[in-house]
C-alpha angles and dihedrals in degrees: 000000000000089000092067096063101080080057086059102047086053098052084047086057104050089040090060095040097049089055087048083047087052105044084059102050083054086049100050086049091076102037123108108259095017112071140064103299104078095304120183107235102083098037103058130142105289094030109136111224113170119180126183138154097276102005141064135186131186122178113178095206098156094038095055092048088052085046094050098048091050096049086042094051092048089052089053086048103043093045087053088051102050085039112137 
């Protein structure tokens, strides 16, 4: 039953990230540039926003790579971290 404990301390982990995760999306919410109201993620530099009569096409190319980095460089850090 010993082999099934590594699985708990993940589920621990994400748990405890996704609330942290959480708390901060609330959070943001309420930041200037970040929430509702014409906030800037989103709408970055590179951002593709295409609007015509009866179409319209959003890429969030500059977004995602931010994203991306962010994600990647959690990951790094995480993996450092839970090295054994």
């Amino acid at each position: 039953m010993d082999g099934f404990g590594w699985l708990g301390r993940v589920l621990i982990l994400g748990g405890i990230l996704l609330v942290a995760l959480g708390g901060l999306l609330v959070l943001a919410g309420k930041l200037p540039g970040l929430g509702d109201s014409g906030g800037w993620f989103g709408r970055l530099p590179g951002d593709l926003y295409i609007k015509r009569d009866n179409f319209t096409f959003y890429a969030p190319l500059t977004t995602g790579l931010i994203v991306s980095v962010v994600l990647s460089l959690l990951w790094f850090i995480l993996s450092i971290l839970f090295k054994r």
